[in-house]
NUTI-570545 format. One line per 2 residues: number of its first residue (from 1); their letters; for each residue x, y, z of N, C-alpha, C. Coordinates in steps of 0.02 Angstrom, whole numbers, plus 50000, padded with zeros to 5 digits. Example, Ala and Ser with C-alpha at 12.3 -4.5 7.8 and 13.67 -1.06 7.14 Angstrom:
% NUTI-570545
1) AS) 50660/49716/50390/50615/49775/50390/50660/49835/50390 ~ 50642/49888/50354/50684/49947/50357/50645/50002/50394
END
This chain:
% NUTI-570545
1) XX) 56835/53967/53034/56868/53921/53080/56915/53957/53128 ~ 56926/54010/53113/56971/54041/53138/56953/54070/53203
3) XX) 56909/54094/53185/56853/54139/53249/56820/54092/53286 ~ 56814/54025/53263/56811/53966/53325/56861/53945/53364
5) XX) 56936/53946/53341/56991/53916/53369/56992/53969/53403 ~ 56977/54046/53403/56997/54100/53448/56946/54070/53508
7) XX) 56879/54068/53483/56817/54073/53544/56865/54014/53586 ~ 56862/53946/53567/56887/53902/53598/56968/53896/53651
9) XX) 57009/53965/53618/57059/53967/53665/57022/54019/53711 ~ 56994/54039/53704/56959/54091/53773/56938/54033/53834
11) XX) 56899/53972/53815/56896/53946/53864/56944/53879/53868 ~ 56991/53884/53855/57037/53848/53869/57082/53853/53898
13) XX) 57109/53917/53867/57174/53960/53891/57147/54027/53938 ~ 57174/54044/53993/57171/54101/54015/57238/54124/54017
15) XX) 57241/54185/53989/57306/54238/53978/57321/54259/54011 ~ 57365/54258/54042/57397/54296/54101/57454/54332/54074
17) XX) 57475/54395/54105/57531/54459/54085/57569/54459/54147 ~ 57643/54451/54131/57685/54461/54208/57747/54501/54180
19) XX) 57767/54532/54225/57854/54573/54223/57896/54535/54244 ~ 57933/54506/54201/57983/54468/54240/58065/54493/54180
21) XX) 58112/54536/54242/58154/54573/54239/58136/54607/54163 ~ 58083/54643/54205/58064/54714/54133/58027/54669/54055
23) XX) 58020/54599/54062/57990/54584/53996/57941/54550/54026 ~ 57884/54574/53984/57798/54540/53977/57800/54471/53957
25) XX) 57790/54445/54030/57800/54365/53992/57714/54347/53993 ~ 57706/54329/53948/57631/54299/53920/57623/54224/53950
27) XX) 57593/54230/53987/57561/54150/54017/57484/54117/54027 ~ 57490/54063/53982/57402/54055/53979/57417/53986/54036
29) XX) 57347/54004/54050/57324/53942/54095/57277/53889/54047 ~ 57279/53807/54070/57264/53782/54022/57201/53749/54044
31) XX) 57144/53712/54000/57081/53715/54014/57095/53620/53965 ~ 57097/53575/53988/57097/53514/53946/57016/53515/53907
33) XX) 57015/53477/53853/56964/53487/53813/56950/53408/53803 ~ 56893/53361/53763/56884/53312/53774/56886/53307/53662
35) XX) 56858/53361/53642/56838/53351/53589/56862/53429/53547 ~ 56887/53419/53493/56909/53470/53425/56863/53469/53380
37) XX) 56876/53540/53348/56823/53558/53280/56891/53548/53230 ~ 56878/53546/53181/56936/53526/53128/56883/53549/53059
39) XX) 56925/53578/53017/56899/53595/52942/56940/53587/52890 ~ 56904/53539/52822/56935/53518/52779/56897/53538/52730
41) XX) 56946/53565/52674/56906/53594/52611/56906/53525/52545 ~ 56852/53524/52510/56861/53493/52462/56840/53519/52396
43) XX) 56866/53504/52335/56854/53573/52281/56798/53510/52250 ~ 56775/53530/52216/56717/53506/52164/56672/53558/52112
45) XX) 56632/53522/52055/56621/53548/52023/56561/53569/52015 ~ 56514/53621/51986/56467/53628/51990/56423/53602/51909
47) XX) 56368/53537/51919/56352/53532/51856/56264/53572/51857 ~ 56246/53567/51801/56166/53572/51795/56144/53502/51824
49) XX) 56068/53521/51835/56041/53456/51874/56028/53426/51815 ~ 56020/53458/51766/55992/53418/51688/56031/53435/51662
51) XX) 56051/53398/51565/56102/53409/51553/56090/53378/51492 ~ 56055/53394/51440/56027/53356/51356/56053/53369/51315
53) XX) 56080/53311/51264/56079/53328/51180/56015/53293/51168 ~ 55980/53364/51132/55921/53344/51077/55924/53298/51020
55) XX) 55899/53274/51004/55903/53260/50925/55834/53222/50917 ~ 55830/53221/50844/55758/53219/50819/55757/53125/50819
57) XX) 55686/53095/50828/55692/53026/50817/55694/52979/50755 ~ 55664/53034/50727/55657/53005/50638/55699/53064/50603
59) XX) 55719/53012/50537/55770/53059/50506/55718/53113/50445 ~ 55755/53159/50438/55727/53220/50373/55776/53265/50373
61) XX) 55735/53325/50346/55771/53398/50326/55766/53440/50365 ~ 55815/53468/50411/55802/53513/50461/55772/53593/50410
63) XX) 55711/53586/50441/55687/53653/50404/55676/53720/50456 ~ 55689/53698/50500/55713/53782/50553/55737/53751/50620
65) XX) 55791/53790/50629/55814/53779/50717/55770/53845/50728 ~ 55757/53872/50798/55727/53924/50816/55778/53947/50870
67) XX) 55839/53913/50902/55846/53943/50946/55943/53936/50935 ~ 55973/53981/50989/56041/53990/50957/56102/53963/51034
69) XX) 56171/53964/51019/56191/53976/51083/56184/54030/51138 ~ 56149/54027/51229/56156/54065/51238/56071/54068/51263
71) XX) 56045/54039/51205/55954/54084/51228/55922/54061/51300 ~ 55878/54065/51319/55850/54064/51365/55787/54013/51352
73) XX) 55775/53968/51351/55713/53923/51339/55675/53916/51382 ~ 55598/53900/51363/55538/53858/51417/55512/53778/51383
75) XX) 55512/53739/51446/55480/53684/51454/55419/53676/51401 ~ 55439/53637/51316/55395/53642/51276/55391/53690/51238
77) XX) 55440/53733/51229/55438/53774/51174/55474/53721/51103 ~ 55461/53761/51045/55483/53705/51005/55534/53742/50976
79) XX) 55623/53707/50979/55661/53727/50963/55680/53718/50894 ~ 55672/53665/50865/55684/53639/50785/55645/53602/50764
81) XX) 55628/53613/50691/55572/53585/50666/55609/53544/50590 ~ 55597/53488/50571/55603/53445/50515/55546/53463/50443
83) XX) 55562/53466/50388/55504/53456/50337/55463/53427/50359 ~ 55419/53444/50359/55365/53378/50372/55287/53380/50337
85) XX) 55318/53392/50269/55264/53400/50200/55240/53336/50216 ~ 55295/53279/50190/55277/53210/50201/55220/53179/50261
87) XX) 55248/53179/50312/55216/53172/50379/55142/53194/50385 ~ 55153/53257/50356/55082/53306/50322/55032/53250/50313
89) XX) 55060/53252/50264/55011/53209/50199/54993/53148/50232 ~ 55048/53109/50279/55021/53044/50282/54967/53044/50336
91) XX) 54985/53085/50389/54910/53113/50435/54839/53124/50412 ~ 54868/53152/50367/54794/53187/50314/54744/53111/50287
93) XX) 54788/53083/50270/54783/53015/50224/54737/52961/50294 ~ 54795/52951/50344/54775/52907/50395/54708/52951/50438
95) XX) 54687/53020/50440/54638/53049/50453/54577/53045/50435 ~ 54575/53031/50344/54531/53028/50301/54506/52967/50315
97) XX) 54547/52912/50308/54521/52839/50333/54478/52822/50413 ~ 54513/52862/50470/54494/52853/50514/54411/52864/50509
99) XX) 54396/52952/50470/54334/52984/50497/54302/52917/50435 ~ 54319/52893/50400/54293/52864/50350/54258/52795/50375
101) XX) 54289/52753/50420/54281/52686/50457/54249/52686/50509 ~ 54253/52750/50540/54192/52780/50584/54121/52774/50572
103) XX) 54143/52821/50502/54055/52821/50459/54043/52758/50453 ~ 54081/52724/50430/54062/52654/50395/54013/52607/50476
105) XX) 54058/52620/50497/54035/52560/50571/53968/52607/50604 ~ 53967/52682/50602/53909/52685/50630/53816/52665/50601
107) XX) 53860/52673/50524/53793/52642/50476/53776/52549/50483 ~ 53853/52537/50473/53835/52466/50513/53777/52426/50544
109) XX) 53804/52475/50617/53785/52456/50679/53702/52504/50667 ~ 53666/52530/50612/53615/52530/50594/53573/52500/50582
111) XX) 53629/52466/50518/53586/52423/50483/53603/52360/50523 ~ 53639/52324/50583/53611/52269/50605/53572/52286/50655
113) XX) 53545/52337/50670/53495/52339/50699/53435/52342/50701 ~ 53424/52332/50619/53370/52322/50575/53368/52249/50566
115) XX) 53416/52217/50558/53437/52136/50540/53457/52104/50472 ~ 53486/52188/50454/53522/52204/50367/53567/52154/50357
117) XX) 53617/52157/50435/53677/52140/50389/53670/52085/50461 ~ 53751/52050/50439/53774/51995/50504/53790/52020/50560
119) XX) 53807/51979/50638/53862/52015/50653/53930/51996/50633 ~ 53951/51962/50603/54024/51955/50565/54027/52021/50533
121) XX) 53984/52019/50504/53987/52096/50451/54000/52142/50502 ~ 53968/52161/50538/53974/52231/50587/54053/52203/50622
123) XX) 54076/52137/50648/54138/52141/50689/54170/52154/50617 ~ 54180/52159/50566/54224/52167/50497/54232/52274/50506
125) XX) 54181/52294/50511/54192/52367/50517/54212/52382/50563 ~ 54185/52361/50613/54213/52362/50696/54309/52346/50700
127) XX) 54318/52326/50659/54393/52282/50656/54435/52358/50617 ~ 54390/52369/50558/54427/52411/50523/54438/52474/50559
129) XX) 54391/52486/50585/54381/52566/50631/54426/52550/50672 ~ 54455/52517/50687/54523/52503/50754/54576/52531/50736
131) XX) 54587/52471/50645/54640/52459/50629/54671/52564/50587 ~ 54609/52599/50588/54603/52655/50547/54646/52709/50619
133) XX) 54600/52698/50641/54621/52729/50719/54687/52726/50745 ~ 54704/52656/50743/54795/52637/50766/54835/52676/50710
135) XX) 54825/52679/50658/54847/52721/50612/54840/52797/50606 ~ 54810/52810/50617/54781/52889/50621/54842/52920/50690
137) XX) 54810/52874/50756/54847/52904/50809/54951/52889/50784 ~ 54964/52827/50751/55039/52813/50730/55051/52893/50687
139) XX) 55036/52893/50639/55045/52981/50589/55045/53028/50624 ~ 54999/53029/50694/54996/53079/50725/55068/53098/50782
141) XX) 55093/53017/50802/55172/53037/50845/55186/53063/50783 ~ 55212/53014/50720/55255/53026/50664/55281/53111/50646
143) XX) 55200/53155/50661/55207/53198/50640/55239/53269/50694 ~ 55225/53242/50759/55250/53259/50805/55326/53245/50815
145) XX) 55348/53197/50790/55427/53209/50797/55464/53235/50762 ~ 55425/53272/50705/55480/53328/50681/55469/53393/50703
147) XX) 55436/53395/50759/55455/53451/50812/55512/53441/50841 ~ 55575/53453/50853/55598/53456/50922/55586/53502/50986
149) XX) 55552/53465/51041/55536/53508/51101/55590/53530/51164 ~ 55587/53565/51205/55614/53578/51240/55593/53535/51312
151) XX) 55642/53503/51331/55601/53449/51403/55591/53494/51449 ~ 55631/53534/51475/55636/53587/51523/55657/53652/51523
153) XX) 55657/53706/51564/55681/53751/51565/55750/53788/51565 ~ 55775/53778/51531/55864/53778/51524/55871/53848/51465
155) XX) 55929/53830/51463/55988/53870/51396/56014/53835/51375 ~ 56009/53872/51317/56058/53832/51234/56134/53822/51259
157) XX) 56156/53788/51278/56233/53760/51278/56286/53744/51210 ~ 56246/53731/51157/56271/53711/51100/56216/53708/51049
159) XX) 56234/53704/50976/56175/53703/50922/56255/53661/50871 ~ 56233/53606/50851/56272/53562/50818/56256/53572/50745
161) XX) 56200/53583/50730/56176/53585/50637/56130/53643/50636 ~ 56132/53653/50572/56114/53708/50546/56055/53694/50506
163) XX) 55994/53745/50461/55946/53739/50447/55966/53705/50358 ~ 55946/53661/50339/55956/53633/50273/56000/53579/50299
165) XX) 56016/53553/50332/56051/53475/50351/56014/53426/50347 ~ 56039/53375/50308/55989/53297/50302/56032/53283/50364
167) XX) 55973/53231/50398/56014/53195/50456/55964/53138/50456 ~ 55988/53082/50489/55987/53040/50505/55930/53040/50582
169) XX) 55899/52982/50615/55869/52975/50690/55926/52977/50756 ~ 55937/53009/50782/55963/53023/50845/56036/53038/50825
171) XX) 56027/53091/50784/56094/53137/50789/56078/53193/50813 ~ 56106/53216/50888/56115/53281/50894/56088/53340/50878
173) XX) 56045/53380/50888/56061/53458/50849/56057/53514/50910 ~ 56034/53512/50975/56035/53562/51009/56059/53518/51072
175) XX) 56120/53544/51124/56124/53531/51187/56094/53586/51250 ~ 56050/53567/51279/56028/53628/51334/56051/53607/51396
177) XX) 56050/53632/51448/56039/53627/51510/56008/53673/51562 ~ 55972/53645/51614/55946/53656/51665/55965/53726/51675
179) XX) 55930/53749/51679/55931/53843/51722/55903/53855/51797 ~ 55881/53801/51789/55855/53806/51868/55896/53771/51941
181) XX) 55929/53733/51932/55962/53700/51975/56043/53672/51957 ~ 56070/53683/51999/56128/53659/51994/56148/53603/52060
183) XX) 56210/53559/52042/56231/53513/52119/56301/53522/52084 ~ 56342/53499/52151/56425/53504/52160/56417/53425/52173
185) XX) 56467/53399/52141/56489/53330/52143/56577/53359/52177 ~ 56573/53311/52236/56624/53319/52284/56649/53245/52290
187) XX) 56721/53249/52279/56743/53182/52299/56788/53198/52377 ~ 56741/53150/52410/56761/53137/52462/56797/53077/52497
189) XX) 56857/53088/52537/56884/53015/52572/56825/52978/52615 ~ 56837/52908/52619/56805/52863/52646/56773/52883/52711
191) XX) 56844/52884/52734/56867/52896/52815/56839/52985/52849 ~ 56792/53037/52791/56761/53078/52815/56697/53077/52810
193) XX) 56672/53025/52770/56593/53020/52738/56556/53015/52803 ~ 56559/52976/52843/56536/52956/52909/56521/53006/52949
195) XX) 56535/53073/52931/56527/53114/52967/56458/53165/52927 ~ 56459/53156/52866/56413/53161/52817/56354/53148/52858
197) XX) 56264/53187/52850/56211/53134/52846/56181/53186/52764 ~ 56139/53121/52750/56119/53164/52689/56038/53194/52700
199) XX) 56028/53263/52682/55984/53324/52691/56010/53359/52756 ~ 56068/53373/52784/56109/53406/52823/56128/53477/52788
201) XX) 56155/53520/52796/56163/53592/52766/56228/53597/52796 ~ 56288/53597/52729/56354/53595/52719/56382/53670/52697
203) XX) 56421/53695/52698/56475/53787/52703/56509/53758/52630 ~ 56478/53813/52590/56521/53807/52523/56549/53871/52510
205) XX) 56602/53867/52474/56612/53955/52452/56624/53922/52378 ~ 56587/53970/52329/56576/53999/52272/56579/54059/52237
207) XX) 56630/54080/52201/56644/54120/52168/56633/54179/52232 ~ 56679/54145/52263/56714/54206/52319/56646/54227/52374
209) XX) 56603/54183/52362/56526/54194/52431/56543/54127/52454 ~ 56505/54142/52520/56485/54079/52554/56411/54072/52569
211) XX) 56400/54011/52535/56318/53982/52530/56317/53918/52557 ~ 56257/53901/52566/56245/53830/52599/56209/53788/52546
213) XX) 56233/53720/52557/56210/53669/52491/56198/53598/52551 ~ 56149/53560/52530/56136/53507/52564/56146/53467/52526
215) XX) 56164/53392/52573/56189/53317/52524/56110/53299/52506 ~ 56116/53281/52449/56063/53243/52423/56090/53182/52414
217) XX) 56144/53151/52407/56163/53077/52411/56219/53051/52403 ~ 56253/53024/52399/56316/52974/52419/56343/52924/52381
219) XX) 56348/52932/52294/56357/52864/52279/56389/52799/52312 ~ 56349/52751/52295/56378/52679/52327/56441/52657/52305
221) XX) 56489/52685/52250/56529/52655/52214/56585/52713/52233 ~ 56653/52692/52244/56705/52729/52247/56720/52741/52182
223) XX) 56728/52822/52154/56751/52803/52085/56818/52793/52054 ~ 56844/52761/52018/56891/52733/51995/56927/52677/52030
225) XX) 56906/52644/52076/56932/52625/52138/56978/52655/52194 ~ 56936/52727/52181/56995/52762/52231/56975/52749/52293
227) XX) 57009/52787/52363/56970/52796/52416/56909/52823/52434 ~ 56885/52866/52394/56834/52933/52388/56768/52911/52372
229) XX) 56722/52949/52403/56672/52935/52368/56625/52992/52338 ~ 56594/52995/52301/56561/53037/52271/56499/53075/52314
231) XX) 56507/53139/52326/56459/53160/52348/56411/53206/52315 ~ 56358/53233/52342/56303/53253/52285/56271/53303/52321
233) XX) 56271/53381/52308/56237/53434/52351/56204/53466/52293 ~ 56151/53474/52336/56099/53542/52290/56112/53600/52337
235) XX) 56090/53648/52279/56077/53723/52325/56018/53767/52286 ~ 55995/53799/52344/55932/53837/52306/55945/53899/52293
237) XX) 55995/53917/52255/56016/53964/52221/56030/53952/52157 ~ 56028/53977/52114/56064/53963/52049/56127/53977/52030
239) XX) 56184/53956/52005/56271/53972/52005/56295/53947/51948 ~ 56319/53969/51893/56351/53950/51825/56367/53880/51829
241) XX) 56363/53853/51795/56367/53778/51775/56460/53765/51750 ~ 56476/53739/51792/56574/53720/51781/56611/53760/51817
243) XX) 56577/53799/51861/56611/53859/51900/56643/53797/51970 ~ 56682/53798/52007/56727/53774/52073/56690/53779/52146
245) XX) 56664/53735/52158/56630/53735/52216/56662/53704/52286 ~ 56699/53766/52332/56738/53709/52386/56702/53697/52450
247) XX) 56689/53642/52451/56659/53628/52515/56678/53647/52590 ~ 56684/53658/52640/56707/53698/52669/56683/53650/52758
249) XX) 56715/53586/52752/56688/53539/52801/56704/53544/52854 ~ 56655/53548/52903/56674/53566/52991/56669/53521/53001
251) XX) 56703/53475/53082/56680/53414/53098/56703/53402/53170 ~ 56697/53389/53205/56703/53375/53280/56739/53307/53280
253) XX) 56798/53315/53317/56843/53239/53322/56843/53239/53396 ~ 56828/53177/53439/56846/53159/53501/56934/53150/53507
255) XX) 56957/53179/53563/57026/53170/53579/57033/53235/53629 ~ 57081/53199/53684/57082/53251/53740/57148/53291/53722
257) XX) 57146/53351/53746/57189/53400/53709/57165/53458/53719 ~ 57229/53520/53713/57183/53606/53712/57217/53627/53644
259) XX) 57204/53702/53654/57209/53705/53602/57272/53772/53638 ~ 57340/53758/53586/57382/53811/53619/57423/53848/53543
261) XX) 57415/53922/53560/57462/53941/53501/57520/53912/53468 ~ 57527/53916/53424/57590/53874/53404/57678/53911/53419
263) XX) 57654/53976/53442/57729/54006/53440/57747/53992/53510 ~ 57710/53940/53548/57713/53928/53611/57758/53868/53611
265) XX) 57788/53838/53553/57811/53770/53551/57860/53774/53529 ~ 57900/53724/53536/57972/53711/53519/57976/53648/53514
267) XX) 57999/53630/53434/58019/53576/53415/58084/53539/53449 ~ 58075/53484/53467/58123/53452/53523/58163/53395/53465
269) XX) 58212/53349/53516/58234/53297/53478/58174/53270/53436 ~ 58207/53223/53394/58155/53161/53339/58114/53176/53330
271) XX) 58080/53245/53316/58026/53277/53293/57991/53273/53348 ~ 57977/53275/53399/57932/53271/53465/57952/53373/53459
273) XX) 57872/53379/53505/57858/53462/53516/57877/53465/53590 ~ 57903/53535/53618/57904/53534/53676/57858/53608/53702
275) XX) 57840/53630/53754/57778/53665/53784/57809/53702/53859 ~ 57829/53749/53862/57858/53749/53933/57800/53803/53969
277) XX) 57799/53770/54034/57750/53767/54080/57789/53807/54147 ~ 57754/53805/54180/57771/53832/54265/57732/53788/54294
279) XX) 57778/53744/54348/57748/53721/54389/57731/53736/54459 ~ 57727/53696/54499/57686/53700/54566/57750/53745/54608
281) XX) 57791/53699/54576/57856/53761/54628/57905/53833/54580 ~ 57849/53859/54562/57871/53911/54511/57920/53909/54458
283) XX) 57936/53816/54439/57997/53834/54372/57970/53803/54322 ~ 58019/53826/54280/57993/53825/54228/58035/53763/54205
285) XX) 57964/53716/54175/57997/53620/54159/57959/53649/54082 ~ 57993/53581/54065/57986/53573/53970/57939/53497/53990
287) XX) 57884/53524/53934/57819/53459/53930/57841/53434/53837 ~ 57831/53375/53855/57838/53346/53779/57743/53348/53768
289) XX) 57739/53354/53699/57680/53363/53679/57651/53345/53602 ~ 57599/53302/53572/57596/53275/53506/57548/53330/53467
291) XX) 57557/53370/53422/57526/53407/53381/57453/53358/53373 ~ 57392/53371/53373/57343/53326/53348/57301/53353/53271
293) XX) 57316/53422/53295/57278/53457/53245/57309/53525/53234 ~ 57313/53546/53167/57343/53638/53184/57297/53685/53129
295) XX) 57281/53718/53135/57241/53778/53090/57272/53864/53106 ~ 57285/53892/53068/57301/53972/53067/57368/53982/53110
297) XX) 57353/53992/53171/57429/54011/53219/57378/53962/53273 ~ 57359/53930/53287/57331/53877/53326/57343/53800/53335
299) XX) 57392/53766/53374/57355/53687/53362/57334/53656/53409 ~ 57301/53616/53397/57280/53577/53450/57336/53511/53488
301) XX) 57356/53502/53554/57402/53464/53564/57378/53404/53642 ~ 57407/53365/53633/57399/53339/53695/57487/53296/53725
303) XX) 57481/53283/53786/57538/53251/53803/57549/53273/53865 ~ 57577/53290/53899/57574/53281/53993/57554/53343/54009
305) XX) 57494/53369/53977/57493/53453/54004/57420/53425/54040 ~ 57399/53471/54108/57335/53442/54136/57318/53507/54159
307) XX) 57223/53517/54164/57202/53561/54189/57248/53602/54244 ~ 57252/53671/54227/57288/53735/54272/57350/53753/54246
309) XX) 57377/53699/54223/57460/53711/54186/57443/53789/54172 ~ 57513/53809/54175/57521/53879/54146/57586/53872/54096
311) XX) 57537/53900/54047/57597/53880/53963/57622/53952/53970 ~ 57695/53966/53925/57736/54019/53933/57726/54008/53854
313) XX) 57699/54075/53838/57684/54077/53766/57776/54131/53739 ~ 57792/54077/53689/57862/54115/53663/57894/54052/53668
315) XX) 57878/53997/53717/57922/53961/53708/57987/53968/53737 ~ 58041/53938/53715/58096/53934/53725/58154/54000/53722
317) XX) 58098/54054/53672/58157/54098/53675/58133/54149/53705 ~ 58077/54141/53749/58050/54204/53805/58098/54169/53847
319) XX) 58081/54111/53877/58125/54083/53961/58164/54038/53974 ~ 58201/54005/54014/58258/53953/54015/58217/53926/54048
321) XX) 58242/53814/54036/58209/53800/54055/58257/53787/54153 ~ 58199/53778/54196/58223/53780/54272/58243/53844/54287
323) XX) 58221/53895/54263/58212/53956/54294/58163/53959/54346 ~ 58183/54014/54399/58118/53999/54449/58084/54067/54413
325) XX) 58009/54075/54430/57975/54122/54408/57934/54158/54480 ~ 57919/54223/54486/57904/54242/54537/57844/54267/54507
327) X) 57801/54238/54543/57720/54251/54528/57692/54289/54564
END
């Protein structure tokens, strides 16, 4: 921002150098402006885009975790596994029946095609081979959920239980998160969102870099009933998960005004600024003037100063005011 408020006094201000009784008096000429850049930081946090506690759906005996705090996981690897002697067996059981009701209905549908049997009889095997099947495929989740899988590609964040724990259906045992993506949740005032669009490319600095992150969205809800609203950036980089992400917001405000050093001003009565100028008949008058904006040794001001003015940078304690000046 800084190196913009400079570019921008280049064409605002022209500098002028004069001797007046042996001292360099610094005088810019002034350039009115219609519109300011302004930058506001906002801190926020960086989460994973994903963010899971595991836990198994049916209860048993945790008979191996496989993975620890720290590891590195893939999408479907299997992190913890339950006994599942039981589960075993009942697959085996609901398997045997299935291939069994199979046989049965294909001999069936033999013999009524000879004119052995009824068709009541054949819809009776036909019924069972369903009811064998709905069962077979039920043993088969059953036995699948004493895997615990990995949804995505993340790291171990936490491991809650250990191998030999009875537990219960949806307690806990591994928290992971996302390795691949991260977003900064930014709370933002009302009164700057508008300047927001979302898939735009926003200036963040992170752990001392500056990267670019785009809004992906805007919650509708102020949270807590504050003024603010929640904002939502991705970036296609990857960045530690809880690390400080400050947004780093540029924004263009309409308002006529230049932009003049600040050591150029002098605070006047009732808090009003004053600006001393040279006028048309070489003296030097005092301009009242309203701060609009200030950044570094820069602010932006407006109030009776108009294209050509020549500002006397120092202020009040380079010159008197109604001095004549010889140009």
């Amino acid at each position: 921002m800084q190196k913009y408020i400079q570019n921008r006094i280049t064409l605002s201000l022209t500098l002028l150098i004069f001797n007046i009784s042996a001292t360099a008096l610094e005088i810019l000429e002034v350039k009115m402006l219609d519109s300011y850049k302004i930058t506001r930081n906002f801190p926020g946090k960086l989460l994973p885009s994903e963010q899971s506690k595991l836990a198994f759906e049916i209860p048993g005996k945790i008979n191996v975790i496989n993975v620890d705090i720290g590891d590195a996981v893939k999408k479907g690897q299997i992190l913890a596994e339950l006994d599942n002697r039981e589960a075993s067996a009942q697959l085996d059981q609901a398997k045997a029946k299935y291939d069994l009701s199979k046989q049965v209905l294909a001999r069936y549908k033999d013999l009524r095609s000879q004119g052995h049997i009824s068709i009541q009889d054949l819809d009776n095997a036909n019924s069972e081979e369903l009811i064998a099947k709905s069962q077979y495929n039920f043993y088969k989740v059953k036995f699948e959920q004493t895997k615990l899988i990995a949804p995505f590609d993340g790291f171990i964040q936490n491991r809650f239980l250990d191998t030999g724990s009875v537990i219960n259906g949806g307690v806990p045992i591994i928290e992971i998160l996302d390795s691949k993506n991260v977003k900064a949740h930014i709370s933002i005032p009302i009164s700057y969102t508008d300047k927001l669009q979302i898939g735009n490319e926003y200036l963040f600095k992170i752990a001392n870099k500056e990267v670019k992150g785009y809004l992906e969205r805007l919650a509708p809800m102020t949270p807590g009933g504050s003024d603010n609203r929640l904002a939502i950036f991705n970036f296609n980089s990857f960045f530690d998960p809880g690390s400080i992400a400050q947004l780093k917001l540029s924004m263009t405000m309409n308002g006529r005004g230049t932009w003049v050093p600040i050591k150029s001003l002098s605070q006047s009565e009732q808090g009003v600024w004053a600006i001393y100028t040279i006028n048309q008949e070489r003296i030097v008058v005092r301009d009242l003037v309203d701060i609009i904006y200030f950044e570094g040794e820069y602010a932006y001001v407006n109030g009776t100063l108009k294209d050509g003015d020549l500002v006397i940078l120092g202020g009040a304690q380079k010159i008197i005011e109604g001095k004549i000046i010889n140009l």
